[in-house]
C-alpha positions as CSV (number, residue, x, y, z in Angstrom):
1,X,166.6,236.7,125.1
2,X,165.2,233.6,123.4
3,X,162.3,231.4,126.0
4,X,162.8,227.7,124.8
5,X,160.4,225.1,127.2
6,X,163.1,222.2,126.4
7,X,166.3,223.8,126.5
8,X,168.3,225.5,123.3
9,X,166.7,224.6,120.1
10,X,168.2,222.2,117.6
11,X,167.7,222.0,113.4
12,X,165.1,219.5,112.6
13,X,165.8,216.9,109.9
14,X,163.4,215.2,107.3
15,X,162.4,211.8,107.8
16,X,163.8,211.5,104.0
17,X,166.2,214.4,102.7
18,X,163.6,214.3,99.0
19,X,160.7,215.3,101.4
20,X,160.0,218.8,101.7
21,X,160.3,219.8,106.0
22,X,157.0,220.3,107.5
23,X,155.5,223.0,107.0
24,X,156.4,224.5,110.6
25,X,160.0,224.2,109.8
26,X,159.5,227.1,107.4
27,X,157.8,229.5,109.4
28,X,159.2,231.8,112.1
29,X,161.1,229.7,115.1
30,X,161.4,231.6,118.3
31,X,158.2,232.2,120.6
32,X,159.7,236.2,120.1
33,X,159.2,236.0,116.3
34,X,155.8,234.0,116.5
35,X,153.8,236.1,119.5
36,X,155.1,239.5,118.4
37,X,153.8,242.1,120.5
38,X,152.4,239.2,122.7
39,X,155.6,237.6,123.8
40,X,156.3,239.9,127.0
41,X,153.3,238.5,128.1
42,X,153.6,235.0,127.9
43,X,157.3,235.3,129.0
44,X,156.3,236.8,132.0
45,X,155.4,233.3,133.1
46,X,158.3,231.8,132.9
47,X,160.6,230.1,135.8
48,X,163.9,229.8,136.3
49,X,165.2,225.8,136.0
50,X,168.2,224.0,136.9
51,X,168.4,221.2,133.7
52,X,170.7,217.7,135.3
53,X,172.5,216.0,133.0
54,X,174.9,213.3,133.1
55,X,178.0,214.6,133.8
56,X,180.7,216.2,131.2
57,X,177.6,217.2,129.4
58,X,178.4,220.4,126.9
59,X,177.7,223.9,128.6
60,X,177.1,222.6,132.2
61,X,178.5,223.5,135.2
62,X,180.1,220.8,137.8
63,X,177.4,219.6,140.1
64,X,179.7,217.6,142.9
65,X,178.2,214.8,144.1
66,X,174.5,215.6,142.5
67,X,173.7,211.5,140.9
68,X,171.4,209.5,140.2
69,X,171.8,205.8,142.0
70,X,174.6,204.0,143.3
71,X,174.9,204.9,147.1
72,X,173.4,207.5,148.8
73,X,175.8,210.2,151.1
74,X,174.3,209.8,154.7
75,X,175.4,210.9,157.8
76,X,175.8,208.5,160.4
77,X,172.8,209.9,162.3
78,X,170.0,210.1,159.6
79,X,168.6,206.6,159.5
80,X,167.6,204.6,156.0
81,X,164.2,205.2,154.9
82,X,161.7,202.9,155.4
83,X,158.1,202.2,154.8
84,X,156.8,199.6,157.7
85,X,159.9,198.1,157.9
86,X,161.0,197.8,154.2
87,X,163.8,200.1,153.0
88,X,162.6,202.6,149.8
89,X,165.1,202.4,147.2
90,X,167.4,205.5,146.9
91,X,166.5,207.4,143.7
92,X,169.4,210.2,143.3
93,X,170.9,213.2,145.3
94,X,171.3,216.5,145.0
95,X,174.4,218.6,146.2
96,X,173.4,222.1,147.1
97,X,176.3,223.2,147.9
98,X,177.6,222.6,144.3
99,X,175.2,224.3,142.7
100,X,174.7,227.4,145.1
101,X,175.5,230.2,142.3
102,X,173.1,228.7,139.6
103,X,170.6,230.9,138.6
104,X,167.2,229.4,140.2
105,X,168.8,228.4,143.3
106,X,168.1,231.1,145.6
107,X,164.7,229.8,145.7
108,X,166.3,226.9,147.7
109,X,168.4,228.3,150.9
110,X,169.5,224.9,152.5
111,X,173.0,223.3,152.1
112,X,174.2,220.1,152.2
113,X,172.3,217.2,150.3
114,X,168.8,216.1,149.5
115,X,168.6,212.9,149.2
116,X,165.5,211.3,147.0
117,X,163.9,207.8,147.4
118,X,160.5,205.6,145.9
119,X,160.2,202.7,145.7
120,X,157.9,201.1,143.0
121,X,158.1,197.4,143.8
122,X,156.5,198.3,147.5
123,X,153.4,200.7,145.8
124,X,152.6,198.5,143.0
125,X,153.8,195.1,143.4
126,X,154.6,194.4,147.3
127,X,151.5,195.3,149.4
128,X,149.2,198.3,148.7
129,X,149.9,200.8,151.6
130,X,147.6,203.7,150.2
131,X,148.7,207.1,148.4
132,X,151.3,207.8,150.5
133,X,155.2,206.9,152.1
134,X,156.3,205.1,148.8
135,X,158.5,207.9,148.7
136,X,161.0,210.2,151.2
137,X,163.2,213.4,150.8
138,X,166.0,213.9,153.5
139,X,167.9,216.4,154.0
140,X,171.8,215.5,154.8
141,X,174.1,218.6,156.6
142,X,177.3,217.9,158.3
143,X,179.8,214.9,156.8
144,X,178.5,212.0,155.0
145,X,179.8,209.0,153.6
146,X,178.3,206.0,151.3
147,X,175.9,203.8,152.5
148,X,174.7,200.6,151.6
149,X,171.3,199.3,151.4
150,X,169.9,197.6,153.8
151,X,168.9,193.8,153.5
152,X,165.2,194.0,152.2
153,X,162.6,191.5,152.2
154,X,161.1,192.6,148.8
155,X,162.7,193.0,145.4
156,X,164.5,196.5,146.3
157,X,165.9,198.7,143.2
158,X,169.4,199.4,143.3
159,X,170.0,202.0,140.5
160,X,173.7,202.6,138.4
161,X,175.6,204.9,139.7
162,X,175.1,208.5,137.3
163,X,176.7,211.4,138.1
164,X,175.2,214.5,136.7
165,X,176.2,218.4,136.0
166,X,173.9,221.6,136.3
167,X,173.0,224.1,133.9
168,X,170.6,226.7,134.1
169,X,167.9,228.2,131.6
170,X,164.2,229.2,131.7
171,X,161.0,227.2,131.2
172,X,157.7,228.0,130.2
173,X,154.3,225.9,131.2
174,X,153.2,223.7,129.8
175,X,149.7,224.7,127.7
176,X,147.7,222.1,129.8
177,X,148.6,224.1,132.9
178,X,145.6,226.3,132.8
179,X,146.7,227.7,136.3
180,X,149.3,229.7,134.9
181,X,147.5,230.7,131.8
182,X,144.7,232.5,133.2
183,X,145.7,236.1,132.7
184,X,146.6,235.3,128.8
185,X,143.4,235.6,126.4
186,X,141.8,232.2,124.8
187,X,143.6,233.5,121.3
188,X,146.9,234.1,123.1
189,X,146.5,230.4,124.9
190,X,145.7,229.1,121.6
191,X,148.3,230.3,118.9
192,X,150.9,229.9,122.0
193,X,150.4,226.3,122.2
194,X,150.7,225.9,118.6
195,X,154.1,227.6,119.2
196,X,155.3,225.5,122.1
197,X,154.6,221.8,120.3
198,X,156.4,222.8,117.4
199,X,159.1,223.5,119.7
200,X,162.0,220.7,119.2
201,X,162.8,218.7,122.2
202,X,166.2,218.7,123.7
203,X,168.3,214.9,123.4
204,X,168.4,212.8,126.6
205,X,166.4,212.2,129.3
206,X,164.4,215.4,131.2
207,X,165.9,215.5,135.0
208,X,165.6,218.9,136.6
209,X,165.4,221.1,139.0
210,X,162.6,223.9,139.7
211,X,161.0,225.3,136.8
212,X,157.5,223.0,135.6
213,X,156.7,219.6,135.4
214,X,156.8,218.3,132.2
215,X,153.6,216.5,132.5
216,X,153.0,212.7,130.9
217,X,149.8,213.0,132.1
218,X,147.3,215.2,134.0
219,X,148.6,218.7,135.2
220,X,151.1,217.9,138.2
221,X,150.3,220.4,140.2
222,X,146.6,219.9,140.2
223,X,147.5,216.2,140.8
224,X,149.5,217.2,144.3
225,X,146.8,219.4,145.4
226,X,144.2,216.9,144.5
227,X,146.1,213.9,146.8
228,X,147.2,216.0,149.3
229,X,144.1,216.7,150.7
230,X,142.5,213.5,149.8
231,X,140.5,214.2,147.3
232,X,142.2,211.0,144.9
233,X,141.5,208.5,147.5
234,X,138.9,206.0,146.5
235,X,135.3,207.3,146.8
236,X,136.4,210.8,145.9
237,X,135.2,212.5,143.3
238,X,137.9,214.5,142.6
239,X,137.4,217.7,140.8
240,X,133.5,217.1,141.3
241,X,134.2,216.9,144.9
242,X,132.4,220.4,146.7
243,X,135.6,221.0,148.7
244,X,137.6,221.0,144.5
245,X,136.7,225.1,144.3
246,X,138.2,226.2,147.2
247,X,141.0,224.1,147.4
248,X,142.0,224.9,143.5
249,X,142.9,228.0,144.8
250,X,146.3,226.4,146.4
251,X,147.3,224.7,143.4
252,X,149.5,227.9,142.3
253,X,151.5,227.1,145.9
254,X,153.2,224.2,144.8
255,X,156.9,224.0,142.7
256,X,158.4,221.3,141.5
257,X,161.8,220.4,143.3
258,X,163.0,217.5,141.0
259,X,162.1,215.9,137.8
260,X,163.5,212.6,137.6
261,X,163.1,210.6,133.4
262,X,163.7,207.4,132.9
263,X,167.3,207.2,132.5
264,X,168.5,204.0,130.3
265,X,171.7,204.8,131.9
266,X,170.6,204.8,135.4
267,X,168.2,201.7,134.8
268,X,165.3,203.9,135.2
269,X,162.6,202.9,133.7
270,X,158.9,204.8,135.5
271,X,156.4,202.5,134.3
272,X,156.0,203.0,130.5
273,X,158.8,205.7,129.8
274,X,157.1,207.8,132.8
275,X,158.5,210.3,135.2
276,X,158.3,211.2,138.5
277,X,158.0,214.5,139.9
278,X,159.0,215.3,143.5
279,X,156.9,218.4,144.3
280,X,156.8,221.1,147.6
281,X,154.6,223.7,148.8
282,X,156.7,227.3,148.5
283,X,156.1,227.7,152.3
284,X,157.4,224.7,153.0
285,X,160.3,224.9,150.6
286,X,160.9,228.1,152.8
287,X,161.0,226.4,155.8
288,X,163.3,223.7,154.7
289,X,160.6,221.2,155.3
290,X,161.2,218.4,153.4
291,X,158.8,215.8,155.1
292,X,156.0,217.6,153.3
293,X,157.2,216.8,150.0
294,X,154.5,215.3,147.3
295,X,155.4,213.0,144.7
296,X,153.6,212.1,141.5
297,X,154.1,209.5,139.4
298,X,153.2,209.5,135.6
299,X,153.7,207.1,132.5
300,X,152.5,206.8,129.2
């Protein structure tokens, strides 16, 4: 079995068909072929992933009413999120029950919907409330129907309507995330994030679920444990803090539970071509505890 970080590979072209192809383009092209007897190792790490793209996409499953934008499914009962007193505009959802025999899933028991929201306008341009509640995960069960947005008194983001299919594959991490390097040597680390870069991309924008952040920035993961426990508040040092050590230790508890791109299609646009990544502790994803969901947002 092939490991590809971005999905199945795709032939490279030259910016000019008289140019010979870099020189990577000749060499060996699957991390199998390049690592040799080192590949079992560095597969080892990776995670299963559920990729989200827009719907009638080529080798993906149906994904019922998984979108991004448009209006949100809510039962009557679960009450528009808010953020003192301004609505957060709905990002996408994500039908469970649609997607309950994908490889990757099991990690997830609930049913029903999860239903994402942020709002940019209120964290950057409206009022700044802190590091937190610019964003909420619920978690619809039982019948829901659309919903319209409430009236808002700040310039709320409605998205396009997207609907999206499933497909399942395997991601590596990223060579940054030194978390989940560890066990490999400094040579191994090395020649394996030569591999990975040269790596083509998949087309289209990156939504997903599970699997790792594909970080525009700093490591995610570090990021979430980092603001979680206050260390990224102003007047913290951070990873200089003296509390950093111990609390590094918790950064391999996190997972990332969606990936959302910007999405020309959906009007998406995350500061500079950014992304933002919706992120839970495994105990609480156990627990089905969605109100202790961390989101990071990162641009170029």
């Amino acid at each position: 079995m092939k490991w590809w970080p971005f999905g199945d590979r795709k032939a490279a072209v030259p910016a000019r068909s008289d140019d010979p192809p870099p020189a990577h383009q000749l060499e060996k092209r699957t991390l199998e072929e390049v690592l040799g007897e080192d590949f079992p190792a560095v597969s080892a790490l990776a995670r299963p992933r559920i990729r989200l793209v827009a719907a009638a996409g080529a080798g993906t499953d149906p994904a019922g009413r998984t979108k991004l934008g448009g209006p949100p499914d809510m039962p009557d009962s679960l009450a528009w999120p808010d953020l003192k007193g301004n609505p957060l505009a709905f990002v996408g959802q994500i039908d469970l029950d649609a997607i309950a025999r994908l490889p990757g899933r099991e990690i997830l028991s609930s049913r029903g919907l999860l239903l994402f929201f942020y709002d940019m306008e209120l964290q950057y341009g409206f009022v700044d409330f802190g590091r937190t509640g610019f964003w909420r995960v619920l978690h619809a069960t039982g019948p829901a129907v659309p919903r319209r947005a409430p009236a808002a008194t700040h310039e709320l983001a409605i998205y396009p309507e997207v609907r999206l299919s499933a497909a399942s594959d395997t991601q590596l991490p990223d060579p940054d995330s030194i978390d989940y390097l560890v066990e490999l040597n400094t040579e191994l680390r090395d020649q394996y994030a030569d591999a990975y870069y040269d790596l083509p991309r998949s087309s289209g924008p990156s939504h997903q679920l599970f699997g790792f952040p594909e970080a525009v920035q700093n490591d995610v993961f570090q990021e979430c444990q980092l603001d979680a426990n206050g260390l990224g508040e102003a007047g913290r040092k951070g990873m200089l803090d003296p509390e950093w050590p111990a609390l590094k230790l918790g950064v391999k508890d996190w997972r990332l539970l969606l990936q959302v791109d910007s999405d020309d299609q959906a009007g998406m646009l995350w500061g500079d071509a950014g992304m933002l990544y919706f992120c839970i502790r495994d105990e609480d994803l156990r627990e089905a505890d969605f109100e202790k969901v961390w989101m990071v947002f990162q641009c170029c």
